[in-house]
N, C-alpha and C positions, 0 to 999 in steps of 0.2 A: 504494500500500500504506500503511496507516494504521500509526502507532510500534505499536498495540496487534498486529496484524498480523503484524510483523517482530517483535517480540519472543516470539511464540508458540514458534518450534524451541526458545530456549533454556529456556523457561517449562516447555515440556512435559521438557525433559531435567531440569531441577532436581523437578519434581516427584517423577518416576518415583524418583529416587533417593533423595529424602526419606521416600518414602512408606515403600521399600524398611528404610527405617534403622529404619522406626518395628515393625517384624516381629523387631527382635533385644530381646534384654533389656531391660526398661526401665531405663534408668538418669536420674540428675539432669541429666545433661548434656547431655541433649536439651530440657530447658528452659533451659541457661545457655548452649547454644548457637544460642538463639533457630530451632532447628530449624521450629517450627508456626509463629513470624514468616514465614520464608521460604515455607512451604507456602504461607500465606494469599496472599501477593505474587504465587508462580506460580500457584496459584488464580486470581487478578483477571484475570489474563493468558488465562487458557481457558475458562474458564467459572465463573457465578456460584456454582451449586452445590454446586463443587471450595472455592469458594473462602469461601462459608457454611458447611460442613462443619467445614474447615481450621481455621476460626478456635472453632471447637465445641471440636473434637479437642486443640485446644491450653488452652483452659479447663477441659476436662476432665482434662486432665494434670497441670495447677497445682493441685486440686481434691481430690485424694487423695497421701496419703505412698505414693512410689516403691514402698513394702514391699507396700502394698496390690494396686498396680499388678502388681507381680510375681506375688504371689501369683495372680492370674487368668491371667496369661500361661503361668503352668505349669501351671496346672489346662485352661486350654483346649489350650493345646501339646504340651503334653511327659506330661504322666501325673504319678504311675507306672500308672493306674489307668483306669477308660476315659477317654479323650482324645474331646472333642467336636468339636474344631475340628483333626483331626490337617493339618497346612500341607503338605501335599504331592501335587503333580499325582497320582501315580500313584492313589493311595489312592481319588480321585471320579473318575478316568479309566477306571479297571481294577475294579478293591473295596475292600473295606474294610480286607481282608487285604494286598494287594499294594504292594511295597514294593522299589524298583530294577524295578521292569518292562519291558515292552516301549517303554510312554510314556518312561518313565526315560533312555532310553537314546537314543530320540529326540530327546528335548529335549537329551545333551549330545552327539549329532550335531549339532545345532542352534548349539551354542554351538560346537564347532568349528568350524564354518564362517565361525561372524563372527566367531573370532578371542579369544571370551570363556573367559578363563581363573577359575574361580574360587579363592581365596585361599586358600592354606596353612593358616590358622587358620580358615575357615570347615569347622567340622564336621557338617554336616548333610549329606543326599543331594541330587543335582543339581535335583529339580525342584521343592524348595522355594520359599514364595511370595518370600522375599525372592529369593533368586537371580533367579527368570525375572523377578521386578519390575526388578532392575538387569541384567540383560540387554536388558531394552524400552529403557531408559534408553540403553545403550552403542548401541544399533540407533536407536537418536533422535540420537544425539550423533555418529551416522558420519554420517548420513544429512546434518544438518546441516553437518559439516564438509564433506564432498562438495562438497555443493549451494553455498555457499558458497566454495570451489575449483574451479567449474566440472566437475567428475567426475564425468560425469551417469551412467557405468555402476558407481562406486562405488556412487552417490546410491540410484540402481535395485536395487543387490545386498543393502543394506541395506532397505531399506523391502520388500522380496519376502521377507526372515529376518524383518521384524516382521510382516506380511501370514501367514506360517507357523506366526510365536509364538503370534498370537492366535488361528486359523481352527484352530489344530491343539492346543494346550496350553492357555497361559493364558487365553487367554480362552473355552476349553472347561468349567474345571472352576471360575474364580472363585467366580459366582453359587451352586452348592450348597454352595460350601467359608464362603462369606461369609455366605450364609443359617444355616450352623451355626452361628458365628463367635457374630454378633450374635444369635441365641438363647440360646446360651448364655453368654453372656458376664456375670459380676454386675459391671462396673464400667461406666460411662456410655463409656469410653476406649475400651475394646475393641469396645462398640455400634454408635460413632461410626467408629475406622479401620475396621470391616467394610464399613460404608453407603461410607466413601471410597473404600477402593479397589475395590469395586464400580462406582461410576460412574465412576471414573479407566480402570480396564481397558474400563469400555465406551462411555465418549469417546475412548479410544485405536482401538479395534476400530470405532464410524462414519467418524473421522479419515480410517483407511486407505481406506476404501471410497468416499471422496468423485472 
């Protein structure tokens, strides 16, 4: 096994949760805490064009004052008014209208299962993208501890909950959600995290299937 090889479980768990961070508010402190350094890093580690994106995404961040940054993330996200890019499985799973659905409520069967609590101050519904994005992440990070503890049916319980995340949720609704994203999006920031986590969810989804 090559260092670039062994380093991959942890690569792909630091990204998934990077990427995740980058779906909340924009604030300053995702550039003074060298957040898009470390993308680029676990980028190099999986693939080139996680990791030429990464380093896009972080230039583009340095690139515009945070206010600007915002202002798109709640015009694409939140409204009040139509919402182009609304972040939520059920919405491209179900319609356009639907909102806590059937998917909804799968996905946090889903998260019971592995054990994913999500946070007291996260206010959003469960099958937001940042959620199921640090869900991939926590199902990367069992699977990894496992495997590494010899636990081959933790190992197997975990990688069977990300095989169901992707074939069943996320990586069902990314691709129309992300083709919004990046149509509509007027900052270069928003363009570029569409394009990434696009190919991030669907180097995750070949991954499993190897």
């Amino acid at each position: 096994m090559t260092d670039v090889e062994s380093n991959q479980p942890l690569a792909r768990e630091d990204f998934g949760r990077l990427l995740a961070g980058c779906y909340y508010q924009p604030e300053a402190q995702l550039g003074e805490e060298d957040v898009f350094g470390s993308l680029v890093r676990a980028g190099e580690q999986l693939d080139p064009t996680l990791a030429a994106l990464a380093l896009r995404l972080g230039e583009a961040f340095a690139a515009q004052p945070v206010e600007t940054l915002l202002l798109d993330y709640s015009r694409l996200f939140l409204g009040p008014f139509d919402i182009p890019a609304k972040p939520y499985g059920s919405i491209w799973l179900e319609g356009p209208k639907t909102a806590m659905g059937d998917s909804t409520m799968a996905v946090l069967e889903l998260y019971r299962e592995g054990g994913f609590d999500l946070d007291e101050n996260f206010h959003e519904v469960p099958d937001h993208i940042a959620a199921e994005l640090e869900f991939l992440y926590l199902l990367n990070f069992q699977a990894h501890e496992a495997r590494n503890g010899g636990l081959g049916e933790a190992q197997a319980k975990a990688l069977a909950l990300k095989q169901r995340l992707l074939q069943n949720h996320l990586g069902r609704w990314v691709t129309p959600f992300t083709d919004a994203m990046k149509a509509a999006a007027e900052t270069p920031f928003y363009q570029i995290l569409a394009e990434l986590t696009a190919r991030y969810v669907q180097l995750e989804a070949q991954e499993g299937q190897e």
